[in-house]
C-alpha atoms as one frame of an Amber mdcrd trajectory, in Angstrom:
protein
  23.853  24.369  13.958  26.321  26.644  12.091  29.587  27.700  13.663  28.968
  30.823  12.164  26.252  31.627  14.565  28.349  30.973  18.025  29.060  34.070
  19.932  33.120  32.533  19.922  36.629  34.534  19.770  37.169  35.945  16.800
  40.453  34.571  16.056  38.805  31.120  16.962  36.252  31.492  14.493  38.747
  32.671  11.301  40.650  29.232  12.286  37.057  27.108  12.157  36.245  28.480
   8.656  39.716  28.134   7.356  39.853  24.453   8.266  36.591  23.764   7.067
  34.113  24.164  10.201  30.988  25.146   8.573  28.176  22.532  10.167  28.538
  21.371  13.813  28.407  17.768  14.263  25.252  15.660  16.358  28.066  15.286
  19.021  29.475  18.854  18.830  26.525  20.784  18.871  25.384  18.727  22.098
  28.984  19.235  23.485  29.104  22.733  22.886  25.451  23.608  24.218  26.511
  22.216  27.624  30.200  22.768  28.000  30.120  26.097  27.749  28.463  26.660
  31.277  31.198  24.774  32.485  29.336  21.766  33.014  31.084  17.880  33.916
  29.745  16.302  30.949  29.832  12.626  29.902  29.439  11.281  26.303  29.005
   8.384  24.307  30.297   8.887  20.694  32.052   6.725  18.257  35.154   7.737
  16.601  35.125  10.081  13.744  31.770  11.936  15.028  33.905  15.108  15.428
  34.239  14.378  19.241  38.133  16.251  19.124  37.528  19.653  17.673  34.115
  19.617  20.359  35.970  19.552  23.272  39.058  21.737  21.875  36.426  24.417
  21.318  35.102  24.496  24.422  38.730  24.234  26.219  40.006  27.258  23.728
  36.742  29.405  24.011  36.392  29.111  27.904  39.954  29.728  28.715  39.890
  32.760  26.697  36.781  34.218  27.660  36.855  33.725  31.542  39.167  35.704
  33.435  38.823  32.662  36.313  40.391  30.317  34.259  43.730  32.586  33.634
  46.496  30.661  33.724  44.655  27.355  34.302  46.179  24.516  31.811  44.251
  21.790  29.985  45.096  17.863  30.191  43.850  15.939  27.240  44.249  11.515
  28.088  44.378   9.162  25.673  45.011   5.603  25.107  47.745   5.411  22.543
  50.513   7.624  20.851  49.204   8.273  17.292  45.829   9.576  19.039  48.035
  12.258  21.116  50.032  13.396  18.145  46.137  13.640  16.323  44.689  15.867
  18.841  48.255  17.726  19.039  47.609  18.309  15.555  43.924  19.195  15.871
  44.763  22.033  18.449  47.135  23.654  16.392  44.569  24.092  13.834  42.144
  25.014  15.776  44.684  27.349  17.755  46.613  28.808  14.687  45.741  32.645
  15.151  45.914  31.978  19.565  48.885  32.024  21.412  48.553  28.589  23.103
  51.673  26.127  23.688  50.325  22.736  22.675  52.477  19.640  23.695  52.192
  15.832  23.547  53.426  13.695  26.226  53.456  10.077  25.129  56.206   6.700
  25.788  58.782   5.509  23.260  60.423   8.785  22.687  63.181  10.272  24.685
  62.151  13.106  27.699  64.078  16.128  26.081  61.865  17.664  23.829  58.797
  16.748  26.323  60.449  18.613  29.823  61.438  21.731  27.177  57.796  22.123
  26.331  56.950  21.887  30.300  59.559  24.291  30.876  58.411  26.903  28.113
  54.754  26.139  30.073  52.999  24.757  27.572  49.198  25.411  28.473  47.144
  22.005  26.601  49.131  18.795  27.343  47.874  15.825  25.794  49.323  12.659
  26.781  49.351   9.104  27.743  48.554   8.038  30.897  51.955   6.353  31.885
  54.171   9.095  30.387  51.928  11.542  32.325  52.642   9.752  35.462  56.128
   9.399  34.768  56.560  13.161  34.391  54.443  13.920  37.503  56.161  11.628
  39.954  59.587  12.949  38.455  58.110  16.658  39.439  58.852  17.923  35.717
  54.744  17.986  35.203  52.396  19.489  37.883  49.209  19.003  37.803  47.968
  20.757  40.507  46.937  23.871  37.864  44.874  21.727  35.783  41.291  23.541
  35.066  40.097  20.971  32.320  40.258  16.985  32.425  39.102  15.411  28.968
  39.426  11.974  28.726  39.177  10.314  25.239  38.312   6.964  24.164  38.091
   6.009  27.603  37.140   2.462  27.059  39.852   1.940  24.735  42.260   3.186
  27.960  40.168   0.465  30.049  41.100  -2.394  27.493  44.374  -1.574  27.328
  44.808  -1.861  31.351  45.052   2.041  32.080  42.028   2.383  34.553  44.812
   1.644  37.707  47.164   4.712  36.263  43.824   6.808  34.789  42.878   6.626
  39.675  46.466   7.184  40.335  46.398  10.535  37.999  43.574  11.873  38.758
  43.470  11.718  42.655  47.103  14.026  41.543  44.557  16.643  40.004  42.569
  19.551  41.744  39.143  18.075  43.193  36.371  18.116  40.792  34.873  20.917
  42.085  37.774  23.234  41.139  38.211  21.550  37.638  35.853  20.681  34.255
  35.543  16.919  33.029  34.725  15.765  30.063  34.629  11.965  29.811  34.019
  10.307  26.105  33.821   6.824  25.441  32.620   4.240  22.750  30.939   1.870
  25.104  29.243   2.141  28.500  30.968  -0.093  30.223  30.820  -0.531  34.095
  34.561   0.744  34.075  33.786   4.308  32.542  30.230   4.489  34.413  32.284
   3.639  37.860  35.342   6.797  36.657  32.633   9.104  35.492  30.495   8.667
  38.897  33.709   8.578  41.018  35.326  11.401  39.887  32.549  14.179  38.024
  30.587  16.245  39.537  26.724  15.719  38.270  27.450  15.322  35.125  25.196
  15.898  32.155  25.225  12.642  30.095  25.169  12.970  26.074  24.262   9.854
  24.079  24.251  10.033  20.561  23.557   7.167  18.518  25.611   4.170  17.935
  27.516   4.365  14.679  25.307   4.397  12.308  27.266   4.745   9.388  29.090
   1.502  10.176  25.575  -0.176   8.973  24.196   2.118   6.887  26.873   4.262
   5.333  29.693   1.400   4.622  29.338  -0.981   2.135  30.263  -4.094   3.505
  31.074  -7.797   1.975  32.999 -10.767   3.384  34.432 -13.105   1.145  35.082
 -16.907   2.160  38.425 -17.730   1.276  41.030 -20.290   2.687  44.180 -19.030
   4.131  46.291 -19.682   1.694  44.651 -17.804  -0.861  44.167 -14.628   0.902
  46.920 -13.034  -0.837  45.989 -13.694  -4.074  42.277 -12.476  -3.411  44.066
  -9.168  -2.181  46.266  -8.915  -5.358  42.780  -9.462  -7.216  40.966  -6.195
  -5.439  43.623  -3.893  -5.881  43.961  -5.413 -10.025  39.998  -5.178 -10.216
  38.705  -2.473  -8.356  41.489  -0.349  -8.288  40.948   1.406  -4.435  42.771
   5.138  -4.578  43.667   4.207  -0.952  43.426   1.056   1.574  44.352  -0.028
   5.280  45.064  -3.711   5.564  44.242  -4.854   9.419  46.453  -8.203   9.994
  46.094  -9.810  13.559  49.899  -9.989  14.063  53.038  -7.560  13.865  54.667
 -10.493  12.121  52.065 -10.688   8.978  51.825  -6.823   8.673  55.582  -7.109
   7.589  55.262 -10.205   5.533  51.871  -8.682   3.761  53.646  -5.592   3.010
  57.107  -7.465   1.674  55.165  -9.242  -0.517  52.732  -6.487  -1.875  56.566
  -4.905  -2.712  57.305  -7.546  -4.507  54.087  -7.434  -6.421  55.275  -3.538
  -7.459  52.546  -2.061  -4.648  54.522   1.019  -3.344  53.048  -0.135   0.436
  54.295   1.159   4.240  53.600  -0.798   7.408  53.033  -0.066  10.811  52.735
  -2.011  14.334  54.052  -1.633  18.018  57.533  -2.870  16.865  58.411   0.342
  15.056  60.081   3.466  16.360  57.754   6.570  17.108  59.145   8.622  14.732
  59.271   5.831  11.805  55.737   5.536  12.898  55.098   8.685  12.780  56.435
   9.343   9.753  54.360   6.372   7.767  51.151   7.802   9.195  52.078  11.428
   7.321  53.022   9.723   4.317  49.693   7.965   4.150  47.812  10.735   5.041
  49.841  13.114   2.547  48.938  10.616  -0.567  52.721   9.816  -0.784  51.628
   6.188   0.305  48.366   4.890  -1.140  48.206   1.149   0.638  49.092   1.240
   4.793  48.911  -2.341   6.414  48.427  -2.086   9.919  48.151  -3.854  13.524
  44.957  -2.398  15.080  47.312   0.350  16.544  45.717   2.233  14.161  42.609
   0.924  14.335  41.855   3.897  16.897  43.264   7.046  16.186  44.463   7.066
  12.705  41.887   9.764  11.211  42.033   9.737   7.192  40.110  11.901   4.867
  39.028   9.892   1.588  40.506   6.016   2.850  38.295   4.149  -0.242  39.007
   0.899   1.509  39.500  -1.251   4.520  40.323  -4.955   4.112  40.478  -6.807
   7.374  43.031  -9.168   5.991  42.379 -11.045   9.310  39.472 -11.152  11.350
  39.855  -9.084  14.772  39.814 -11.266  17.748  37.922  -8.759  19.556  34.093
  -7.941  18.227  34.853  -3.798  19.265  37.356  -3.809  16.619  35.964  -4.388
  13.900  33.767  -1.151  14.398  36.950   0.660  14.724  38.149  -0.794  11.897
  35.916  -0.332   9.016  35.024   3.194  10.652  38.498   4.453   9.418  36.526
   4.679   6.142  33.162   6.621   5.856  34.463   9.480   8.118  31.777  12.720
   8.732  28.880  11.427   6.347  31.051   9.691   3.614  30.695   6.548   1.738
  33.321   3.794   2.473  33.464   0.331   1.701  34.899  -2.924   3.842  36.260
  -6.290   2.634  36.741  -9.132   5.319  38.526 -11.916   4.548  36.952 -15.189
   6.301  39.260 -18.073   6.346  38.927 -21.436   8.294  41.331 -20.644  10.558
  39.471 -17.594  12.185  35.352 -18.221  10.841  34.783 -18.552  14.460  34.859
 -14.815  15.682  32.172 -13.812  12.813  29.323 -14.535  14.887  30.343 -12.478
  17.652  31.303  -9.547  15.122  27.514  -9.872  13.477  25.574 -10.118  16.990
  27.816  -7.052  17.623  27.061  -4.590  14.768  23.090  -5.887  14.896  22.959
  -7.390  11.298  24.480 -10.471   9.348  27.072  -9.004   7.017  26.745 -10.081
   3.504  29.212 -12.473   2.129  30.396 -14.273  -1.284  32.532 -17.070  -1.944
  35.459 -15.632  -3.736  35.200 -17.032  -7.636  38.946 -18.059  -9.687  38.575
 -15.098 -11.693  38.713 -12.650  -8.401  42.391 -14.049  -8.034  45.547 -12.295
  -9.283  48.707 -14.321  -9.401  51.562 -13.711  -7.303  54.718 -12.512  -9.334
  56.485 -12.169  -5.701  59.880 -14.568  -5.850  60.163 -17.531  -3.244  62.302
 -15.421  -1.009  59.481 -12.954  -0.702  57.496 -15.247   0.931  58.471 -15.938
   4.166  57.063 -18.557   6.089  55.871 -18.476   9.742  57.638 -20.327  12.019
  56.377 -23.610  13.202  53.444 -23.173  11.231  52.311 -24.445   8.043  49.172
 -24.231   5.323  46.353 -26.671   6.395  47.320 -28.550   2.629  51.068 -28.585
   3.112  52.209 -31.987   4.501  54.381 -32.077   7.809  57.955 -32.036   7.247
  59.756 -34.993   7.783  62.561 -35.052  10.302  66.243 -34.911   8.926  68.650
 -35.200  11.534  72.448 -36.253  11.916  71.698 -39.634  12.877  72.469 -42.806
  10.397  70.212 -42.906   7.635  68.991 -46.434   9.216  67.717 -45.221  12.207
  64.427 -43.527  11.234  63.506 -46.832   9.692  62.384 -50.036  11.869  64.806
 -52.324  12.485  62.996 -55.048  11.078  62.922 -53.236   7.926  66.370 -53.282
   7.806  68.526 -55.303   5.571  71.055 -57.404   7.484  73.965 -55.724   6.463
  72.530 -52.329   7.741  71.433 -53.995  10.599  75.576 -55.584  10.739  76.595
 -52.126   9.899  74.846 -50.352  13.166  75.414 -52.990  15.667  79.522 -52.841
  14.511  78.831 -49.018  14.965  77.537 -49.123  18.430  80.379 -51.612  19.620
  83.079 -49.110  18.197  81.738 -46.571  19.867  83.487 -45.718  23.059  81.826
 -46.120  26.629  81.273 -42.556  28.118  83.181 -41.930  31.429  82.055 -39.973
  34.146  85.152 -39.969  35.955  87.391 -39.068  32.951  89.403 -35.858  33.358
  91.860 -34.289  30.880  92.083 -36.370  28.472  93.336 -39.679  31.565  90.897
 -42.427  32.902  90.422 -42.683  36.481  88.156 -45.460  36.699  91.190 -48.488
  37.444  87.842 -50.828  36.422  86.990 -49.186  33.070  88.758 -51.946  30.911
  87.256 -55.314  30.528  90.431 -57.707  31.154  90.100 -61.265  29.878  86.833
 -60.637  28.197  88.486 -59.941  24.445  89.578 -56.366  24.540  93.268 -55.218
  24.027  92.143 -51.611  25.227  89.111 -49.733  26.677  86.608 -49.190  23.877
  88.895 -51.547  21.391  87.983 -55.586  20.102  90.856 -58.098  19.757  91.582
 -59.181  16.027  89.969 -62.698  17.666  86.832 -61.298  18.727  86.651 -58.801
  15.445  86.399 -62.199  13.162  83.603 -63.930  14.711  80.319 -64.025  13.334
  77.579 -61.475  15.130  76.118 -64.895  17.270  79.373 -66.287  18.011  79.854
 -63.106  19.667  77.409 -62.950  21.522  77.979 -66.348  23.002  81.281 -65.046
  23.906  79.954 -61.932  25.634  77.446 -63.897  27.362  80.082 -66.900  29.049
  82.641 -63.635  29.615  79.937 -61.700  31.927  76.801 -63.674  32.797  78.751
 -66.137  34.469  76.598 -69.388  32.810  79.717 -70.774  31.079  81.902 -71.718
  34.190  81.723 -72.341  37.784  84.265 -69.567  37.917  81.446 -67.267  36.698
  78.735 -68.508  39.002  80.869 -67.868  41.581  81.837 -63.954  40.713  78.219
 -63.304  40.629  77.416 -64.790  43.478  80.244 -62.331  44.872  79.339 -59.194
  43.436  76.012 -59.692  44.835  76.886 -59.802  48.405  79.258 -57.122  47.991
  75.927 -55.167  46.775  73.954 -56.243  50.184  74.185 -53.447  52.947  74.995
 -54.472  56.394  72.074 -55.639  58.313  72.202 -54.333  62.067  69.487 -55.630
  64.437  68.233 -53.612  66.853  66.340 -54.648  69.833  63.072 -52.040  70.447
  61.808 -51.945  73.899  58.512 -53.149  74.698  55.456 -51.853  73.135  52.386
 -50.648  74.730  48.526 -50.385  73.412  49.027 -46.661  73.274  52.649 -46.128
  71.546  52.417 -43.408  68.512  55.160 -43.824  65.856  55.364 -41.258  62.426
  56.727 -42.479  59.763  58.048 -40.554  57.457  56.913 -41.151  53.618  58.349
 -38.795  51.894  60.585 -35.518  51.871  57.264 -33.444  52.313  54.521 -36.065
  53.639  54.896 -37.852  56.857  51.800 -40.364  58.453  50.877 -41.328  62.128
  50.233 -44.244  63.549  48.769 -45.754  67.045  49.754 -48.620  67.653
């Protein structure tokens, strides 16, 4: 179907053929063909079917072609910032000869600019669903004129823990009777099925086929490689094939900046992004990449979804994705409406496991080399560009040894010791001064503290006598000074301090017993057990 032959506004059809609408998409032809009526409709479509200028159309066209619908506003939901800002983008396209306020309502920016577009009544708000709320509990957004509900990537909102806030919102709306719904998701999982019954009014369901250009359209190849020479395998793609463009997908916020620090340092001119960044820096890497300035993006997969680029020659999945869906989303960022593409996966031994799940996932095994020396590049990056993770290490590094303050001795066994070391530490731990609990600015409280008549001048100092004996001498000192076993005097001071040790005993006369007496006795703090007696 050609857009040329829909009966739509003509201001909305000069904007179609100036942004290159000529051939309506599987998924927008079926859209359009039973949105127009005003229908609920439900979809299943992948990303990059064309999905976001099907629904705009049908939004723009209806609201400007039913009198009804005057002054009725649309409310686009989606799961992620960088997909708002798309569609934002989209409708101002598709809207460039109309006189429709567009806005995007989304978290990690401040409110100013976002209540000034509610305030100059902006008529298609697309947004995220916690920003939405935020604005509608607030009473800056109302959402009681809504005539269109569109919610994109629905499953991806599901994953992401939205489906509490996507109830909350929507019971805010007008019933479904008064508004249109259009519902596209990915997957059919029970959690779209359950929103789509719930809250549409017999809907007409649209499958189109699962991606099919994932399989057939993307040339894909996954290389075994251990983890530590990932990087090098990466330098050798870019140095051998030359890509005009790539996304890198790491696992980890922390790698996408230490992948992109070192492609720097290898003279790639390279941006990042990941959750960590500011909206605007994010925003602004995305237009760079998409503008050319920036040929190599390496990414969290916060851009997996969303992140719509004409051309991309490349994705490398640096890092397998720990969840199957994603790699779909993944290497569809290349291929886009009918293209060729091409996807690399790097397979290490630290993440082989998830490729079976990936493969039962997609229907097919995916084909894969072993990575030969010559597919290498070396790495020119200096030490300091190579940061390593913390607490971690490369499966062929050995485990540091422990360095610590303590006397080189110490880490060794004390058998192992020479006997002057061994001299050396026992003279140490002597020196050493007893800790005192009850010592308190800088004066000893404890009367008892110092040892009298047992060879110390002071607390904590030896007596030139005891200082000149040999280590077992000494010890036979210590032991007649305290164990008592050299003089009666001895036995009879420990005979002492153990009765001062004894507690009282006090007798206590119980009254008689009888068969049926119950006692508890307590165990513990928290237990206690009866007995009859």
């Amino acid at each position: 179907m050609d857009f040329s032959t829909l009966e739509l506004h003509p201001d909305l059809k000069r904007a179609l053929t100036e942004a290159g609408y000529l051939t309506a998409t599987p998924v927008q032809e079926q859209v359009i063909a039973n949105a127009f009526s005003g229908c609920d409709i439900y979809v299943q479509s992948q990303t990059g079917t064309g999905k976001t200028a099907a629904y705009l159309i049908v939004i723009i066209q209806r609201l400007l072609n039913e009198p009804l619908l005057a002054g009725r506003k649309a409310l686009i939901m989606v799961p992620t910032r960088e997909l708002a800002v798309q569609v934002e983008d989209e409708m101002r396209v598709l809207g460039k000869y109309l006189n429709f306020k567009t806005g995007a309502f989304y978290g990690g920016v401040g409110y100013g600019n976002q209540t000034a577009l509610l305030r100059d009544d902006a008529q298609i708000l697309v947004g995220t669903p916690g920003r939405v709320l935020d604005l509608n509990a607030s009473g800056t957004m109302n959402l009681m004129n809504i005539g269109f509900l569109v919610l994109d990537e629905a499953d991806r909102m599901f994953d992401m823990g939205f489906y509490p806030d996507l109830r909350k919102l929507i019971k805010v709306l007008p019933p479904a009777d008064k508004r249109q719904t259009m519902l596209f998701s990915a997957t059919l999982n029970n959690y779209v099925k359950n929103l789509a019954w719930e809250y549409t009014k017999k809907p007409v369901e649209i499958e189109i086929e699962p991606e099919s250009v994932t399989v057939d359209e993307i040339d894909q190849v996954l290389y075994h490689v251990s983890s530590g020479d990932k990087f090098r395998l990466l330098l050798g793609i870019f140095q051998n094939e030359k890509p005009e463009s790539a996304l890198i997908f790491c696992n980890t916020k922390r790698y996408t900046e230490k992948i992109t620090h070192r492609l720097r340092a290898n003279g790639i001119k390279v941006d990042y992004i990941s959750g960590d960044l500011a909206q605007s820096r994010r925003l602004a890497v995305i237009d760079d990449f998409k503008g050319g300035k920036v040929s190599f993006l390496v990414a969290t997969d916060v851009a997996a979804r969303g992140l719509d680029v004409d051309s991309l020659a490349l994705v490398v999945n640096y890092d397998i994705p720990r969840e199957t869906e994603n790699y779909v989303h993944r290497i569809g960022r290349t291929a886009r409406a009918g293209k060729s593409g091409r996807a690399i996966t790097f397979a290490s031994e630290q993440d082989i496991y998830e490729l079976a799940g990936i493969e039962r996932y997609i229907g097919k095994k995916i084909p894969s080399k072993v990575a030969s020396e010559e597919m290498f590049a070396e790495d020119i990056a200096p030490e300091a560009a190579r940061p390593k993770d913390r607490g971690q290490r490369a499966p062929h590094e050995p485990r540091p040894q422990f360095k610590g303050r303590l006397h080189e001795g110490r880490n060794r066994k004390r058998e192992d010791m020479p006997r002057e070391d061994r001299f050396k530490e026992e003279r140490s731990f002597e020196n050493k001064k007893p800790f005192d609990k009850n010592k308190k600015k800088g004066q000893h409280k404890n009367k008892f503290a110092a040892k009298e008549n047992a060879g110390f001048k002071e607390e904590g100092e030896i007596s030139p006598e005891v200082a000149g004996m040999r280590f077992e001498d000494r010890i036979k000192f210590y032991k007649s000074k305290y164990s008592g076993s050299g003089s009666k005097d001895g036995i009879a001071k420990t005979r002492q301090d153990q009765e001062k040790k004894q507690k009282p005993v006090t007798r206590v006369a119980f009254p008689a017993l009888t068969m049926a007496s119950t006692f508890t006795f307590v165990m513990s703090p928290c237990t206690s057990s009866k007995f009859t007696i």
